[in-house]
N, C-alpha and C positions, 0 to 999 in steps of 0.2 A: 754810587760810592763803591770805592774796592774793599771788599772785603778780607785782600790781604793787607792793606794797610789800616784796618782796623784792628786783624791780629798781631801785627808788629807793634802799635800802640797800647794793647792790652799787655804784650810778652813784654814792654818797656816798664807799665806800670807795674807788674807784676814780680817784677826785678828789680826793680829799683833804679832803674838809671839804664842808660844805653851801650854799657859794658857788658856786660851782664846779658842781656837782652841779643847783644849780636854773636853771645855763644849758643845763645838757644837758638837764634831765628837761622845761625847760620848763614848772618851777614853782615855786611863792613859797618862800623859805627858810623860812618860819613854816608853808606847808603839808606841805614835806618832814620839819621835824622833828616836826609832826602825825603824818603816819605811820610815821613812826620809832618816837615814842611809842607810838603803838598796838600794833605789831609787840613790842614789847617788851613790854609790858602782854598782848597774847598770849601768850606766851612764861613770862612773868616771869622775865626777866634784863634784865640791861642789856648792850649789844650792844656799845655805842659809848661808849670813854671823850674825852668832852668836856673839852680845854684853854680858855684864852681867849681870846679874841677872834680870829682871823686865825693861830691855831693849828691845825695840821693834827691831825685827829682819830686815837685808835687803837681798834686793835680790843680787843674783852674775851677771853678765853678762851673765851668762848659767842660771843662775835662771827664768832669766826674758826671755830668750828664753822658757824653760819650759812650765814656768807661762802661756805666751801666748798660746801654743799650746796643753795646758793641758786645758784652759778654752774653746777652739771648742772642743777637743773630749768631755768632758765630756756635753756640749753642744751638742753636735750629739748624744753622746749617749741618753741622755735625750728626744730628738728628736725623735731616731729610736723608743725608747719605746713607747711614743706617739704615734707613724705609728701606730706599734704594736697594741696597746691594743685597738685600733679606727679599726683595719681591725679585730681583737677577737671578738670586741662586735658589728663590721658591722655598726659603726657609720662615716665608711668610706672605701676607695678602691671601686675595678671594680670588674664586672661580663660581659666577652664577653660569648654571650651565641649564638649558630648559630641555627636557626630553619631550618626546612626544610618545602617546597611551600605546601605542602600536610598533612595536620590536625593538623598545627601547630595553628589556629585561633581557630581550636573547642578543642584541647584539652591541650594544652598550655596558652591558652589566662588567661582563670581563675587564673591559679598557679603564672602567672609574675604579675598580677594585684596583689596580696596578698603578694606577697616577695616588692611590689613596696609601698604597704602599711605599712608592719612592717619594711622594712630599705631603708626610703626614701634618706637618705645621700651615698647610695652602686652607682655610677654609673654605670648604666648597658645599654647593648649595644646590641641590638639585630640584629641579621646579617642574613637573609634567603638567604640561600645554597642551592644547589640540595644535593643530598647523595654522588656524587664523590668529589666536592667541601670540602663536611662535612673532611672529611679524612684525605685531604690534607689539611686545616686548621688546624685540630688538633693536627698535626703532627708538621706544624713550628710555633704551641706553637701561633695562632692566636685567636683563642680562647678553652674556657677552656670546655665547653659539649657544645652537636650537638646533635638533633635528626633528627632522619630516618631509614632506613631498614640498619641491620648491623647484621653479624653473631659475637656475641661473641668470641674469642681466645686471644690467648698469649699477642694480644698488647692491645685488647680494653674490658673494661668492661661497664657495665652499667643494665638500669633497664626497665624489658620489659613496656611501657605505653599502648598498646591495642594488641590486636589479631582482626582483623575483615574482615567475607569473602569479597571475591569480586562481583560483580556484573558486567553483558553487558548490557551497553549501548545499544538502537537498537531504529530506528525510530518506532513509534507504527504501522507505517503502512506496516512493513517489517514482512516475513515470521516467524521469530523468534521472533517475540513480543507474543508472543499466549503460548511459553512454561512456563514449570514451573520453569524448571531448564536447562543449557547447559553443555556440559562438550566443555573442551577449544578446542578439535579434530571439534565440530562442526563450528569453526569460521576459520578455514583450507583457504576456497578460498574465504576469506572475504577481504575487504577493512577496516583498522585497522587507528582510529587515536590514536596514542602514543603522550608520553611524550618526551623531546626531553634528549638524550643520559645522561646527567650530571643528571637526575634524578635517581636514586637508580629502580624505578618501571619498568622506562624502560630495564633493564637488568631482572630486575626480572620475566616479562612479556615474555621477549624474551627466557631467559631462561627456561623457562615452558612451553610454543611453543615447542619448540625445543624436552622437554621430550614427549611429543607425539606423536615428527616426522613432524611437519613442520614451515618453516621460513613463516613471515606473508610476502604475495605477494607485497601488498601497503599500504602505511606505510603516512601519514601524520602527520606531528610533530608537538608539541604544547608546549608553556609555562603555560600554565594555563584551567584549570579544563573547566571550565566554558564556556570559549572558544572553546574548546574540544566538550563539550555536544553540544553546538552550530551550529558544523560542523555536530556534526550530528545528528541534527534534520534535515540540512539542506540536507541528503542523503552522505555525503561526507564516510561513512563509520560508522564502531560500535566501541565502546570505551570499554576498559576493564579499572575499576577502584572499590577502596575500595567504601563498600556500603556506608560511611556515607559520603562521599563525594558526591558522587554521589548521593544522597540524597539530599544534602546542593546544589546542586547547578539543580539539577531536572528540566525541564521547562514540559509545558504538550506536548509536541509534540514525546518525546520519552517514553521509558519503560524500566526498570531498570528490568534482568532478572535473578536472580541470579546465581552464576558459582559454579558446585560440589568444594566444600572446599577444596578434597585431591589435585584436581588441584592445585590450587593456592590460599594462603592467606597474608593477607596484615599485615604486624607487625611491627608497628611503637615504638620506644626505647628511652630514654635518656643515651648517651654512653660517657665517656671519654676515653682519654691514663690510662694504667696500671701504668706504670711510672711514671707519670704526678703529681707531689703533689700537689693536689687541694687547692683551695683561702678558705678562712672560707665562701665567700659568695658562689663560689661555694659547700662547703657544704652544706650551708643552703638551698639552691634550692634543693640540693638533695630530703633532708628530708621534704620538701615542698611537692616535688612529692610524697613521700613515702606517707606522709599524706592522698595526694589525691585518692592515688589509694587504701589505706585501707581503707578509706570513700565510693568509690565504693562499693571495698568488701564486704562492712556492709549492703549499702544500697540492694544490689543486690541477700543476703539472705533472705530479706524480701518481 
């Protein structure tokens, strides 16, 4: 059914007659009663009982069913557009956006404070995920982009946010405080605190063990960074983590010793579903990011 011949029927009853009606609608009186006919030829009723000449029109008993149900849709319609043009210009709708535990504060923080400032009416919702989590939200449509360590393919796309190497943790009074550099073969029969499973780095960590030829012996697991360095300053073992974490959370009692790159590197993402048709707010974040990382670029020439 056309929804503009349901408003021409509505502008006719609301006028009174189809004089009237085709100065609102800004159409011929011969083309309004055209669609009138037709609507009703839709229908097969008659809508509108026709007097003579400069007689104001009435409704039929199906008319005034119509009438009613013609003034919510075109009401909804009016509505949806509303939605609409409020989620186009981000002067409303959501952004679920999932962070991940690990350099989401240093290198995220910036970008949501500034999307938080030019579309304070978007509610947004930030969720911190490990990187298995990330995925599996993504997927039942929980929220709309995730960062963390993720290989690009068929299902997910997004935009690299850092590269940066790794570094070992190590008490400064430990034999391996003194080098310059380690490769990952030398932490072989070490005491390891990891992250715990649902974090993306622990696989990644474990996975690059593995390509040199050994699982780590002892494994203590952790929620958070900082805690982690903690254990071991306190002997409980050495941490493998991104430098700037590992930096950001530093205490003087250990030594941050960098790990050769080809071993392993840390590369943190902004990723959605391929599939997924994105919110305009999430667009807008997109291009947030883009922003920030060509402001890098520029500044990092210099």
């Amino acid at each position: 059914m056309d929804l503009k011949a349901l408003q021409y029927f509505t502008q006719i009853v609301d006028a009174g007659g189809f004089a009237k009606a085709s100065r609102i609608a800004f159409l011929t009186q011969p083309a309004l009663s055209k669609a009138i006919k037709m609507l009703e030829e839709e229908l097969d009723m008659v809508l509108l009982e026709r007097g003579k000449r400069g007689t104001q029109i009435k409704l039929t008993a199906a008319g005034e069913v119509v009438y009613r149900h013609a003034q919510l849709l075109l009401a909804g319609r009016k509505d949806m557009l509303l939605e609409l043009d409020s989620l186009r210009h981000l002067t409303g709708g959501s952004l679920k956006l999932g962070l991940a535990p690990l350099g989401s504060a240093e290198l995220f923080a910036p970008v949501i404070a500034k999307f938080r400032q030019l579309y304070p009416k978007v509610d947004m919702q930030l969720l911190v995920r490990g990187g298995v989590e990330q995925t599996i939200a993504l997927k039942k449509n929980e929220i709309e982009l995730a960062t963390g360590i993720i290989a690009f393919d068929g299902e997910f796309d997004g935009l690299r946010i850092r590269n940066d190497p790794m570094v070992v943790v190590v008490p400064k009074t430990h034999p391996l405080a003194s080098f310059k550099q380690l490769q990952l073969k030398d932490l072989a029969s070490l005491a390891q605190v990891m992250f715990e499973p649902e974090y993306a780095l622990y696989e990644l960590i474990l996975d690059a063990c593995d390509k040199v030829g050994f699982v780590p012996a002892e494994i203590t697991r952790v929620s958070h960074a900082d805690f982690g360095i903690a254990l071991v300053a306190a002997g409980t073992g050495i941490m493998v983590l991104p430098q700037i974490i590992a930096e950001r959370y530093r205490v003087d009692a250990v030594v941050n010793v960098p790990l050769a790159s080809e071993d392993l590197r840390w590369e943190l993402s902004l990723f959605w579903r391929k599939q997924q048709s994105l919110s305009f707010a999430a667009q807008a974040m997109i291009e947030l990011v883009k922003q920030q990382l060509e402001q890098s670029a520029s500044l990092s020439r210099f």
